[in-house]
C-alpha positions as CSV (number, residue, x, y, z in Angstrom):
1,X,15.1,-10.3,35.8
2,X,14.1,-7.0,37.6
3,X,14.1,-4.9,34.3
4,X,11.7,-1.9,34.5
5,X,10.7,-1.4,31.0
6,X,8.3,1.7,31.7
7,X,10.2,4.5,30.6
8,X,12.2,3.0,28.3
9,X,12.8,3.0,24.1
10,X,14.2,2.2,21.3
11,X,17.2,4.2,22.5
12,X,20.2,2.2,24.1
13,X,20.8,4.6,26.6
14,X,23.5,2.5,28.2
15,X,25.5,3.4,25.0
16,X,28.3,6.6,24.4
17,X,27.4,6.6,21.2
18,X,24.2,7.6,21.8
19,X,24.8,10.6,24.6
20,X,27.8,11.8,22.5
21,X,24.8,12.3,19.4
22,X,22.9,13.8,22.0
23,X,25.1,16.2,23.6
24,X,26.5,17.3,20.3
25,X,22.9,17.8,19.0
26,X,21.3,19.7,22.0
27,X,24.4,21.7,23.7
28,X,23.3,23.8,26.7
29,X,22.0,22.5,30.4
30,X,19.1,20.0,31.0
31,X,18.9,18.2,34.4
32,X,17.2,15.3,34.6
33,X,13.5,14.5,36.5
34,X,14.4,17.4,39.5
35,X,16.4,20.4,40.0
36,X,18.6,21.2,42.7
37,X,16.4,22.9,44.9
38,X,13.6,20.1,45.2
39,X,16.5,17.7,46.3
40,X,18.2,19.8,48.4
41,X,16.2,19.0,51.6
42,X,17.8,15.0,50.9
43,X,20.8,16.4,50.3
44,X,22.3,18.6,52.7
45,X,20.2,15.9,55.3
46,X,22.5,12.9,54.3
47,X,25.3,14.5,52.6
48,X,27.3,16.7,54.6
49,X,29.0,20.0,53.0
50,X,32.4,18.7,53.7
51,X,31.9,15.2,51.9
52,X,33.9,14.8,49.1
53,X,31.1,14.3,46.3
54,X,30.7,11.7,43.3
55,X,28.3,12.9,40.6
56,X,27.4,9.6,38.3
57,X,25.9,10.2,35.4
58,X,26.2,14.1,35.3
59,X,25.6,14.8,31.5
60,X,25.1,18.9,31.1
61,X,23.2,19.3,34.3
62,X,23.8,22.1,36.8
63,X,22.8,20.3,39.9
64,X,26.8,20.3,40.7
65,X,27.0,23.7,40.7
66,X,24.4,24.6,42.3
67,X,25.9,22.2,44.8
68,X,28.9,24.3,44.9
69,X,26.9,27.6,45.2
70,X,25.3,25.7,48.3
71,X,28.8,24.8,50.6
72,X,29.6,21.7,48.5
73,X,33.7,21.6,48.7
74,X,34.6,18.5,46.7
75,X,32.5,17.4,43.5
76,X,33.4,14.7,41.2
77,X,31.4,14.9,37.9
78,X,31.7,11.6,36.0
79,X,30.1,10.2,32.9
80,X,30.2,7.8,29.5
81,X,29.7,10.9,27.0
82,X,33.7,12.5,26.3
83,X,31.4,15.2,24.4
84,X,29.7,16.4,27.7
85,X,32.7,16.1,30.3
86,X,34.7,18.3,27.2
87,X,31.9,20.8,27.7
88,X,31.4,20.4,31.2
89,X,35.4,21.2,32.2
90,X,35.6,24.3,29.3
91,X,32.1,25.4,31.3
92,X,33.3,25.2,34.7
93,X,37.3,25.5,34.3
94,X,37.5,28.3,36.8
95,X,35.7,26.9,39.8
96,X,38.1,24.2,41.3
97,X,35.1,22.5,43.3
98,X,34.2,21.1,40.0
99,X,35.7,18.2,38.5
100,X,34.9,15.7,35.5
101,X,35.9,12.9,33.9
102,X,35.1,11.0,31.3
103,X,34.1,7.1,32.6
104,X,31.7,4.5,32.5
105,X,30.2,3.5,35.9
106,X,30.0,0.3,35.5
107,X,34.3,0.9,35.8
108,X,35.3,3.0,38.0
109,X,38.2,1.4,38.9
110,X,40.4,4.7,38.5
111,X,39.2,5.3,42.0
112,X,40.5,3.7,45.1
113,X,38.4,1.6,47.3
114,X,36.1,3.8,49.8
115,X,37.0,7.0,48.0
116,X,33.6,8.9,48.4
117,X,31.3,10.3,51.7
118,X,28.8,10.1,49.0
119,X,27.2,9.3,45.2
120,X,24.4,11.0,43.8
121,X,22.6,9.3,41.1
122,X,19.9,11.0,39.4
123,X,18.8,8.9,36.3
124,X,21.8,7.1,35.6
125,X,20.6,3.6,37.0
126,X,17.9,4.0,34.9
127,X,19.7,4.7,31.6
128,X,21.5,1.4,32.5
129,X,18.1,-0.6,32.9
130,X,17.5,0.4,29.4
131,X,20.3,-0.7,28.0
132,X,21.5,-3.9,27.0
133,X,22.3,-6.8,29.7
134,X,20.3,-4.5,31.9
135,X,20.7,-6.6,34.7
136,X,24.4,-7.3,34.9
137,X,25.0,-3.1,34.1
138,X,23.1,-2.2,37.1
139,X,25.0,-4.8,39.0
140,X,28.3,-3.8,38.0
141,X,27.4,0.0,38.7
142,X,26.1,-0.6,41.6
143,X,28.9,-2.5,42.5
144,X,30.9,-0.4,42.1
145,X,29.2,2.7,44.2
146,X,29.4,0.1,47.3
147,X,33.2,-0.5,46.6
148,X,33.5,3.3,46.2
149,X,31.3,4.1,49.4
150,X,33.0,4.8,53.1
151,X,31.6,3.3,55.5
152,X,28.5,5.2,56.9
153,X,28.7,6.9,53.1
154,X,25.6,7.5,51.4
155,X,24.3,6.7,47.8
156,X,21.0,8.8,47.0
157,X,19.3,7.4,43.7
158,X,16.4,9.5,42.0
159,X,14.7,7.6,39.9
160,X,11.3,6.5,38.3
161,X,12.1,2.6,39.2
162,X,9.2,1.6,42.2
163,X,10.6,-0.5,45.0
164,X,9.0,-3.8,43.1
165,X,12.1,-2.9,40.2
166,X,14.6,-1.1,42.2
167,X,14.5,-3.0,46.0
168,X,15.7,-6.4,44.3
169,X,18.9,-4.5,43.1
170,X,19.4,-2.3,46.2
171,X,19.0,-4.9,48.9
172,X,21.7,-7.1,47.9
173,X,23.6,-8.1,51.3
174,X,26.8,-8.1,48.6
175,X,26.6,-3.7,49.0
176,X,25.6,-3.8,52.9
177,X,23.0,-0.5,52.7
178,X,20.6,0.1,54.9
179,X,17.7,1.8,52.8
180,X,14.8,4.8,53.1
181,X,12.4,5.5,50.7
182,X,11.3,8.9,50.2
183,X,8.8,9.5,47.0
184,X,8.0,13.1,45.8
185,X,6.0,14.4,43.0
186,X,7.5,15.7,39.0
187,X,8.2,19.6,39.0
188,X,4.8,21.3,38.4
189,X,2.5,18.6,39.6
190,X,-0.9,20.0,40.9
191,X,-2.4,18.1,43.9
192,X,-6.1,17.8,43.4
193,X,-8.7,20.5,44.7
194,X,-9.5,19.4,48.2
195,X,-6.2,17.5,48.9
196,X,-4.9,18.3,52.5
197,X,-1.9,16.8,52.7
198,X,0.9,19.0,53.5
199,X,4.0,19.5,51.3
200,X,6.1,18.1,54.5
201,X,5.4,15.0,54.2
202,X,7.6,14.4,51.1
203,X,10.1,15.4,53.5
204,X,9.1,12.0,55.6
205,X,10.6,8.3,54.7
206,X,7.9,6.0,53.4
207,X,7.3,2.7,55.7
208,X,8.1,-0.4,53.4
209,X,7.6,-4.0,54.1
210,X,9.7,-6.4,55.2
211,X,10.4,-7.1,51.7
212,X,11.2,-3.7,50.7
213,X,7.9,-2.8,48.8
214,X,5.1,-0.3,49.7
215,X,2.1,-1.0,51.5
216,X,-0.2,-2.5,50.0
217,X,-2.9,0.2,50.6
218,X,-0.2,3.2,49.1
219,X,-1.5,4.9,46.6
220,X,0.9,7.1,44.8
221,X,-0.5,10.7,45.0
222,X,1.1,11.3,41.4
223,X,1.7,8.5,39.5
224,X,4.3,10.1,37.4
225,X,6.4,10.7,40.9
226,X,10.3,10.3,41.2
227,X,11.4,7.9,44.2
228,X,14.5,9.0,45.7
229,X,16.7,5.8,47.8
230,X,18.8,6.6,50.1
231,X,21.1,4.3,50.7
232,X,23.7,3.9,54.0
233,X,26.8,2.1,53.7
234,X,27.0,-0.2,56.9
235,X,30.1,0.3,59.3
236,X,30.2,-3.8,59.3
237,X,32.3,-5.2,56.7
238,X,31.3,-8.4,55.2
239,X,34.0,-11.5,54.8
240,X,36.0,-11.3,51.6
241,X,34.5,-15.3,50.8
242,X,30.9,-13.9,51.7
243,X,31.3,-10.9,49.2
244,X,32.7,-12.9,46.7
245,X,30.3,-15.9,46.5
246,X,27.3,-13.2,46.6
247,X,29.2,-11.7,43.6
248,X,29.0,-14.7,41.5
249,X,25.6,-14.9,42.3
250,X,24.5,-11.6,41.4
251,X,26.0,-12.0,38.1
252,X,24.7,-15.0,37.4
């Protein structure tokens, strides 16, 4: 059910165990499929400065404080790995921007309802579709981002997951988001000799059909590309009997 295999393992990346091995192993800084600045266009264009910030997923990446060297007031760094948020808060103990916990998405319930402007996810939905019970993870997560979500609060996912394995989970009426698709290319990617096409137009939403999916005549200038959702919370709140009856649903 809507499991995207393709860049998955043997690894159960869904599991502390393995990121605390990880972390403990490697030390140091790695972020995930982009940097900072190749985001930052998507950022600072939905995400306002101001917002207060949730980070899921943040491992030993640096996005966040590039974020803070950028305006960013407010940013809540979570994640499943104790041995990275340890690291993480002895790193950046001194700049009070910064903050992490130790938490699985999938229960955030430490939170209050419609605590966030916005949620930045840069790999973490993925891990989960690589785990086990793939599809009730990603469910629960994602759940929980809409419960955590103000209204009009945005949730930007970068990820390798085309709309054919992402748009079923996404498009749930249960989370209410309105959704744009924006795809740009892995760091160092070399367009073709003779390719016109301007490095603006990764700066410019795909059009997807009614279903969610690319046209059919698309073709993906790199096939290795990163797909970044952005996803609006709607100002209209959905019945409490509506959300729950989609729940069971989605879980089922």
């Amino acid at each position: 059910m809507f499991r995207d295999v393709s860049s998955c393992n043997t690894y159960n990346y869904g599991d502390a165990v393995y990121w605390d091995a990880r972390y403990v192993e490697e030390g140091g800084s790695f972020d995930w499929y982009q940097r900072y600045s190749s985001l930052r266009p998507f950022v600072r264009n939905y995400i306002p400065t101001s917002s207060r910030v949730l980070m899921v997923g943040c491992g030993n990446a640096v996005m966040s404080e590039d974020m803070v060297a950028d305006g960013y007031e407010d940013v809540m760094n979570v994640d499943i790995s104790s041995v990275a948020i340890d690291m993480m808060k002895r790193k950046y103990e001194h700049i009070p921007q910064l903050k992490y916990m130790q938490m699985d998405v999938r229960d955030m319930s430490v939170f209050p309802d419609e605590s966030f402007e916005g949620v930045i996810d840069k790999g973490t939905l993925d891990s989960l579709m690589c785990g086990n019970d793939a599809p009730i993870s990603a469910a629960q997560m994602l759940g929980e981002v809409s419960r955590l979500l103000k209204p009009g609060g945005i949730y930007l996912l970068i990820t390798y997951g085309d709309p054919t394995v992402r748009m079923p989970h996404l498009i749930r009426p249960v989370y209410n988001w309105k959704v744009n698709l924006y795809i740009i290319p892995r760091p160092g990617f070399q367009r073709p000799e003779g390719c016109s096409s301007s490095i603006k137009s990764y700066l410019e939403p795909i059009p997807i059909t009614e279903k969610g999916l690319l046209p059919a005549e698309f073709v993906l200038e790199d096939p290795d590309c990163h797909f970044i959702y952005v996803c609006k919370k709607d100002d209209m709140e959905l019945s409490s009997a509506t959300t729950y009856g989609l729940t069971v649903d989605l879980l089922q």
